[in-house]
C-alpha positions as CSV (number, residue, x, y, z in Angstrom):
1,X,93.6,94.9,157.4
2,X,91.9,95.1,154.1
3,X,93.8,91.9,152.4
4,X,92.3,90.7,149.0
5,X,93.0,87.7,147.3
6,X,94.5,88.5,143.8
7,X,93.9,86.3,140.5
8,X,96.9,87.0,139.0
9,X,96.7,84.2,136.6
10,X,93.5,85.9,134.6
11,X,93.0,85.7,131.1
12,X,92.9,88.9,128.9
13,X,89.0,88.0,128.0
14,X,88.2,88.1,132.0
15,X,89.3,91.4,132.5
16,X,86.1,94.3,132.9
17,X,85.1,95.9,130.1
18,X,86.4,99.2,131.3
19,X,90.1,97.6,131.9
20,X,90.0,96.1,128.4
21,X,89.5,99.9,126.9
22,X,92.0,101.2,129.2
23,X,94.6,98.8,128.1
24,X,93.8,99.2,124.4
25,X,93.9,102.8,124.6
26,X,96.9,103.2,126.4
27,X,98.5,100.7,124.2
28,X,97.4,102.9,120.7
29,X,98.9,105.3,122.6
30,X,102.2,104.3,123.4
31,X,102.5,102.9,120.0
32,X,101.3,105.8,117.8
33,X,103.9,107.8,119.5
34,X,107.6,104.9,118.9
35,X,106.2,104.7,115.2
36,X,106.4,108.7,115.4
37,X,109.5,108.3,117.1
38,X,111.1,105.8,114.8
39,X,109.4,107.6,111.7
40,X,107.6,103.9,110.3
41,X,104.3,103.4,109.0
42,X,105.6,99.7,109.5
43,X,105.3,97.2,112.3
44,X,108.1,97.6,114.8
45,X,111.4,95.6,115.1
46,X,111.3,93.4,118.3
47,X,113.4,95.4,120.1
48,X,111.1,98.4,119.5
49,X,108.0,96.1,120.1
50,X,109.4,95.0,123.8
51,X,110.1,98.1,124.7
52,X,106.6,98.6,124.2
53,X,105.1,95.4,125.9
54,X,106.9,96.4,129.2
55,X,105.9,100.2,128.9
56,X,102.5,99.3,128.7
57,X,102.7,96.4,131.3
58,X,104.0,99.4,134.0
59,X,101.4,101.1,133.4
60,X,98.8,98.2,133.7
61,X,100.3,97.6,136.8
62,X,100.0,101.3,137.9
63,X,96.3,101.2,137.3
64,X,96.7,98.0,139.6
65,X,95.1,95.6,136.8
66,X,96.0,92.3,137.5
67,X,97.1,90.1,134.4
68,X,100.3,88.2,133.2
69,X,102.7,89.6,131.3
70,X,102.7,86.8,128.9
71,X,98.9,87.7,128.0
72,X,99.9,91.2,127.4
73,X,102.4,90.2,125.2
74,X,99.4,88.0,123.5
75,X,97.5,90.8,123.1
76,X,99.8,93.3,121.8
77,X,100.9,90.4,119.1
78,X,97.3,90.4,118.3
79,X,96.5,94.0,117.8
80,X,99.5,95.6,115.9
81,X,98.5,95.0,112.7
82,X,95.0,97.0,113.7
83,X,97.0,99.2,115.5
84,X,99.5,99.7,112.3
85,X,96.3,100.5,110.0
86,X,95.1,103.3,112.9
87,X,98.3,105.1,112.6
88,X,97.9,105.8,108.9
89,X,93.9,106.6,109.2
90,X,95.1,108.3,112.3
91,X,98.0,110.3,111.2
92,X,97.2,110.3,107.0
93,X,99.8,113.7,106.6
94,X,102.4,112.1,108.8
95,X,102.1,108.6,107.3
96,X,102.7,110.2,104.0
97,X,105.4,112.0,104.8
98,X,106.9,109.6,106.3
99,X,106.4,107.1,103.4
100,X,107.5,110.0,100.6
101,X,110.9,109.8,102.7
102,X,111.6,106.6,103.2
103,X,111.5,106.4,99.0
């Protein structure tokens, strides 16, 4: 039997390059589309922003990337304000519409 020996306590930072890029743009993704769905230019409530730290965590774990959960959730914490900015540079005729409505 092929048995490895998983690290499963590894650090966001120790990940490959190509996991990191993975991650980030599956997390853009799943992002972009609840602030569609939710119709915000703004940061998501915590309920909303849970929803998608454990989204994005099954698919981590799909692509059989070891890491925590906990530095996922660090990560995402990290990013949403860059990932808030790329919606509106992103989206600009949404992210107006969207703001022209919420008036």
């Amino acid at each position: 039997m092929n048995r490895k020996i998983l690290q499963t306590n590894k650090r966001f930072s120790q990940l490959k390059n190509s996991q990191k890029d993975c991650i980030a743009t599956v997390f853009y993704n799943i992002y972009h589309n609840k602030m569609k769905e939710r119709r915000t230019t703004r940061k998501l409530p915590p309920d909303q922003r849970d929803i998608v730290i454990s989204s994005l965590y099954g698919q981590i774990q799909n692509r059989e990337i070891w890491i925590p959960y906990d530095e996922v959730k660090k990560y995402v914490f990290s990013k949403t304000t860059k990932v808030v900015k790329s919606f509106k540079k992103q989206f600009p005729e949404l992210s107006e519409e969207i703001e022209a409505s919420t008036l």
